[in-house]
Structure formats: C-alpha cells, structure tokens
N, C-alpha and C positions, 0 to 999 in steps of 0.2 A: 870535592864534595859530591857526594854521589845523592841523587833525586829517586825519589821511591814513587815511582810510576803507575805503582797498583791503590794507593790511595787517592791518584789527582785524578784532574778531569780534566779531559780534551777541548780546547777551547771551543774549536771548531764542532766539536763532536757534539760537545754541551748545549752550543747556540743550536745545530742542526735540530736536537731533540725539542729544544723550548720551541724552536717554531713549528716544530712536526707538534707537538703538542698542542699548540695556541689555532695552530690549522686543523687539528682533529678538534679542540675546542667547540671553533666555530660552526665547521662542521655541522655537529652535535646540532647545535642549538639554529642554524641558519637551513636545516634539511627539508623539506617540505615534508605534510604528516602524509599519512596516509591518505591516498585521496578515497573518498565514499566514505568512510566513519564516520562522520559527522554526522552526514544526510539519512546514515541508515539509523543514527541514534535518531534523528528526528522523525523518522519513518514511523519509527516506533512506538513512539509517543503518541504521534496522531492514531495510529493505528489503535491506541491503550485507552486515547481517550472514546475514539467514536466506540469501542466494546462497551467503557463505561455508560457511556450516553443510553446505548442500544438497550443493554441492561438496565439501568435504572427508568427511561424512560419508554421502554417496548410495551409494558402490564399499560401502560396507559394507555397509549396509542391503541392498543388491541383492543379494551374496553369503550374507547371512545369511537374506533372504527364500527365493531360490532353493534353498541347502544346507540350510538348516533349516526354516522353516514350510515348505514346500511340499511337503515328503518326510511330514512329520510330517501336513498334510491328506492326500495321497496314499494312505499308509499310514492313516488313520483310515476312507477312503473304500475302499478295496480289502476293510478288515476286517469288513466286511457282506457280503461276496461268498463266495463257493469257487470260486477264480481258479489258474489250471494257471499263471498268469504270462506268455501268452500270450495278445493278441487282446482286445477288452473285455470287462470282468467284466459275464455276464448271469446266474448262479445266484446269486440274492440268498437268501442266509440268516439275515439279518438282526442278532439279539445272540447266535445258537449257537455261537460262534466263542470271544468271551466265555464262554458259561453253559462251552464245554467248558475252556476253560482253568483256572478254580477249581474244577471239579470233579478238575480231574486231580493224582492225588496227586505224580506227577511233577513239574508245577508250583510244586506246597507243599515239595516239595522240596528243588527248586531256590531256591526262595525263601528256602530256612532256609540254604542254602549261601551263598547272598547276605550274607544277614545276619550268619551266623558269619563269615564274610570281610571283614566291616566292623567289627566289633567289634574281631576279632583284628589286624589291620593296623594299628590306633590304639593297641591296647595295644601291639603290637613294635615297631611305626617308631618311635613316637613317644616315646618313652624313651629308646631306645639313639638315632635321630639328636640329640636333645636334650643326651647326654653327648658325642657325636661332635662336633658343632659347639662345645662349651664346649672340650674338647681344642683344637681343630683353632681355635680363637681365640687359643690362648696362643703366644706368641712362639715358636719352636724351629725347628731346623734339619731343611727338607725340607716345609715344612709344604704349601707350596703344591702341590709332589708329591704330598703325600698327599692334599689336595683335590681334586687333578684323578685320581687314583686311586679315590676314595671317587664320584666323581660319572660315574666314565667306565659303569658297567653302564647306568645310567638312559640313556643315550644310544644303545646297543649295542638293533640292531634286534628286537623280540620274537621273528622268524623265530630270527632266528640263537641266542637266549636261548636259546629252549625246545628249539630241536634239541639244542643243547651240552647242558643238564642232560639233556633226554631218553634219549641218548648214557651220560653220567655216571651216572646213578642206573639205570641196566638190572639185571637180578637177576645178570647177569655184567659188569655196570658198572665204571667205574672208581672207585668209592665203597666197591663190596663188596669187591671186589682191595683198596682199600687196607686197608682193616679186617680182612683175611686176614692182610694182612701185617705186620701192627704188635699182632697177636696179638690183636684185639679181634674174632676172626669170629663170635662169638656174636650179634653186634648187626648182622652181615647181615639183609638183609632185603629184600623188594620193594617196595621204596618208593614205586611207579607203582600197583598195583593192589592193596595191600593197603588193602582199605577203613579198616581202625582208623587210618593214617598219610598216607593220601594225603593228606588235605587239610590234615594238617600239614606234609607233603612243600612243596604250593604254597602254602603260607604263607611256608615257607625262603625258598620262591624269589622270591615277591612281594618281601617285606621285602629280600632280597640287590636286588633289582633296582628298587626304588623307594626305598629308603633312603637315596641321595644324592640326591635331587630334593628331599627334606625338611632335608636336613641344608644344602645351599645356601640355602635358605629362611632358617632360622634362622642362618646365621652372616651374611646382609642382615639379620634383626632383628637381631642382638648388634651390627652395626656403626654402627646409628643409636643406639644406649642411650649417653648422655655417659658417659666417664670420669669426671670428677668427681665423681659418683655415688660410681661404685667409692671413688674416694680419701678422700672423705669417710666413707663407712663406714668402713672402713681405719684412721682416726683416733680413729673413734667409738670402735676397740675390734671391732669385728663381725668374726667368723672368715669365713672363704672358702664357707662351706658355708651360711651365715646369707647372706651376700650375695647367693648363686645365688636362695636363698629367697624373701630380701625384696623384691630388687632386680630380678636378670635375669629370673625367669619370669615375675610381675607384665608388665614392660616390655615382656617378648616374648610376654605373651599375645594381641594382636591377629595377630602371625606364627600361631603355632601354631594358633587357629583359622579360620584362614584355610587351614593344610596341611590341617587335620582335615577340612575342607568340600571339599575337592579329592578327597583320598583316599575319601571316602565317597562321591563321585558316582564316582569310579572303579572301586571294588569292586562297587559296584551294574551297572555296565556293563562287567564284566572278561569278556575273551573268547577274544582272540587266546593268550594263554601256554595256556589248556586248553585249548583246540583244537587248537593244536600240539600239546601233549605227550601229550595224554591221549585225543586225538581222539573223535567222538561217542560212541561205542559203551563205551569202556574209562570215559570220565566219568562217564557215568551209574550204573555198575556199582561205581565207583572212590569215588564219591560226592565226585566235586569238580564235578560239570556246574555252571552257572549259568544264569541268565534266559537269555542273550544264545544259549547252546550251547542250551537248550532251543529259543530262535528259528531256531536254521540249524536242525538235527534237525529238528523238527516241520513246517517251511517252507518252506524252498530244498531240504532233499537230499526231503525229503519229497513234491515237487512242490503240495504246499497251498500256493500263497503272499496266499492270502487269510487263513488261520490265522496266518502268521509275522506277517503285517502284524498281525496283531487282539493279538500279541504285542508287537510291537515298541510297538503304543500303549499296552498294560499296563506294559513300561518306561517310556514313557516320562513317563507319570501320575503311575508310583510315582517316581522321580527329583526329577521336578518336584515333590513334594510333601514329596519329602524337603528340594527345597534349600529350601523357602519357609518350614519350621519352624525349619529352622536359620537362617535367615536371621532370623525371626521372633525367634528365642526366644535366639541363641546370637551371632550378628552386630549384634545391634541396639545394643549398645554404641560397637560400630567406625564403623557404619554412622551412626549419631545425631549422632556428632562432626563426620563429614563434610558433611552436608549442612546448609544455608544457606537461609533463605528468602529470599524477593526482596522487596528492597525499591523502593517506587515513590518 
C-alpha cells in the first residue's frame, strides 16, 4: 500500500503550526498599544474644547472687560485726582475725595434714601405681584391681555415714565383735577415736592413701573411647579389657601429670591425716574435724591469729575457687597444645588 504524502499532514509539523499560530494569536491581542495615543487623543480634545470655550465665550468677556472692569479701574483711578474731566488728572488729592463723601451729611442722606427704597420696593412688589401672578395663573377669559397689560409699563422707556407722571401729579395735575372732581379735593396735594409724600409718591411709581417685571417672573416659577402637586393636595382635603402656603411659595421660593436680589441692586442704583421728575435741585429738597443723583450733582453738573468717580466707586463697593451677602447668606441654597464638582 503505498501512502500519498502530498495530501497529508505532518503531525508534528501540523501541531508546530497550531501553536506558532495560537502564539501569534495571542500575541495579537496581548501586545501593549502604542504608548501616547491615547493621551495625545485626549490632548486634543481639551485642547478642542478650551478653542470652543475661548470662542464662544471671548465677545463676552471682552465686552464685559471693556464696559465694566475698565470703567470701574478708570473711575477708582480718577478718584484720587480733582479732575475738571478734561486733559490728564495732575491735582492728586489722594483719599479727600473719600474722607469728603462720609463726612457729608447729604451723602448719609442719601444713603438712608437708598435703603428706605430697598426695603419699601420688597415689601410692595413683592406681595401684590405675588397675588397678581397667582390670579393671572388661573384659567379665565382675557387673561393673556391682561398679562401683557400688567407687563407692558416695565417695558415703557423711563424718559417717557417720568415725564407722563411728572405731567400727572403737577399741584394743577391731572391727579388733583381728578380728586376735585369726584369731590375728594381735600386729599389734593403736591405730591412732587412735598417732602412728608414725595418719596411715597416714587415708591407708587417704582412699584406701578416694575411690578410686572416681577409678576413675569413668578408666573415662569408657577409654571415649572407640577400640577399633581396641586391635585394631590386637593384630595388630601387641603383648602386653596393651605396650598399657596405649603405648596406654591415653598416651590417658588428660589423665583422670588432671585426677584428680591435684582430689585435690591436696582434700588441701590436707581436714577433715571428722579432725575427726570424731580430733577437735581427739587430731589434733594424733596427728599427722594439717591446715591447715583448725588453722583451727577456733585460730579458731572458740578464740574468735579474726580469726586463723582470717587462716588461712583462708593457705589459700586456698597452694591458689590450687598450682592455677595446675599448671595452668601440668602442664595446659597439655590446656588449649592446647582453646582457639581468635577470628577477625574
């Protein structure tokens, strides 16, 4: 019998190949990669994102560099000088700009007007837009009219605000005509310069004129607050009034202090409505002037614009100091939720 040797397979030869094979196999798959590829793909990436960042957030940073830090050193750096506003500041006076500002009772003054202006604004908005948005959440006809009624003053240019009331509340005003005429004229009065009501006067106005900037606010928090909420108290038994309580101002208090922190840097920097209506000279007298009216008066009409600067930085200390306590003290809930640390 003869065996045909060009068809078969080496025993030996056969096993040698399976293991040179099972050894190249492993090989293969047990080789270490290349080392640095990985790191350099992730090089890369970071590198991809901080371009993105740079780019999308650079137009910012630049406009907020130039519009704000640069005015805010500007003005810190002028506030050493007694500067006509003209030409480089060479009469260096160093912190008398400062020592005169808290020495001047007008200052403390105005500072008390501040603060009454902050207090009072939280207590009126913030109540009455609080029921305004709870109304203006309930189903009915016209509502969305009345929405954009309620929000159209806040829109409406301060020029144009303070002229209209200015106009309106005159001591032959259309306020006093009307109260002549509907037999209440006892309660005429100068509502502009009599010091006991002027600065109740622009409190009306404040509140008429910022009241729907708050009340939008809160009816965006009422529309994140689940319904099933609501329904499930409802079942529990809980009246209408128990659920505002338990339920909606709870839920909407991250809204609400977040109005409250806006309004309070605002009042702190309120300028334009008394300036219009009450112009330098009648504010002071009137007793509604503020920081900001004390900055033009003493400043710009004043031709000191080394003073107003040395002002405008005492704003803007006191602001700043205001937001970081409340951020501190009052945000730090909102704030705590939000933020994430990084993990590697």
């Amino acid at each position: 019998m003869t065996t045909d040797t060009s068809l078969g397979t080496n025993p030996t030869t056969g096993s040698d190949r399976a293991a040179g094979s099972t050894q190249a196999g492993h090989g293969a798959t047990s080789a270490p990669r290349p080392a640095g590829r990985r790191p350099t793909k992730r090089k890369v990436a970071d590198w991809r994102q901080r371009v993105e960042i740079a780019v999308l957030a650079g137009p910012a940073v630049i406009v907020f560099v130039a519009f704000v830090i640069l005015p805010v050193a500007m003005a810190a750096y002028y506030g050493f000088f007694k500067w006509q506003g003209y030409g480089p500041p060479t009469d260096f006076v160093g912190l008398q700009n400062y020592v005169i500002i808290f020495q001047d009772q007008a200052f403390r003054s105005v500072l008390m007007h501040n603060g009454f202006i902050v207090v009072l604004s939280l207590v009126l908005q913030g109540p009455i837009a609080i029921v305004l948005a709870l109304l203006l959440n309930q189903k009915m006809h016209g509502r969305g009219l009345i929405r954009v009624l309620v929000f159209v003053p806040y829109v409406i240019s301060e020029v144009i605000v303070g002229t209209g009331w200015s106009l309106l509340l005159q001591s032959n005003g259309a306020v006093n005509d009307l109260l002549q005429s509907i037999g209440l004229g006892g309660l005429r009065s100068d509502w502009l310069s009599n010091p006991d009501i002027a600065i109740w006067t622009l409190l009306v106005i404040i509140s008429w004129k910022y009241i729907g900037f708050a009340v939008i606010l809160f009816l965006a928090g009422l529309q994140s607050i689940p319904e099933e909420l609501f329904e499930a108290a409802a079942i529990d038994g809980a009246g209408y009034w128990q659920i505002q309580r338990r339920i909606t101002l709870p839920l909407l208090g991250p809204t609400i202090r977040i109005w409250a922190f806006l309004s309070i840097i605002g009042s702190l920097q309120l300028f334009d409505l008394v300036y219009i209506i009450w112009g330098q000279y009648i504010a002071s007298t009137a007793g509604t002037s503020t920081m900001a009216t004390y900055m033009v008066g003493n400043g710009r009409n004043s031709g000191n614009y080394g003073f107003g600067s040395a002002v405008a930085v005492v704003m803007f200390v006191i602001s700043l100091a205001v937001a970081l306590i409340y951020q501190r003290f009052v945000l730090r809930r909102d704030t705590a939720g939000a933020l994430t640390e990084r993990k590697n």
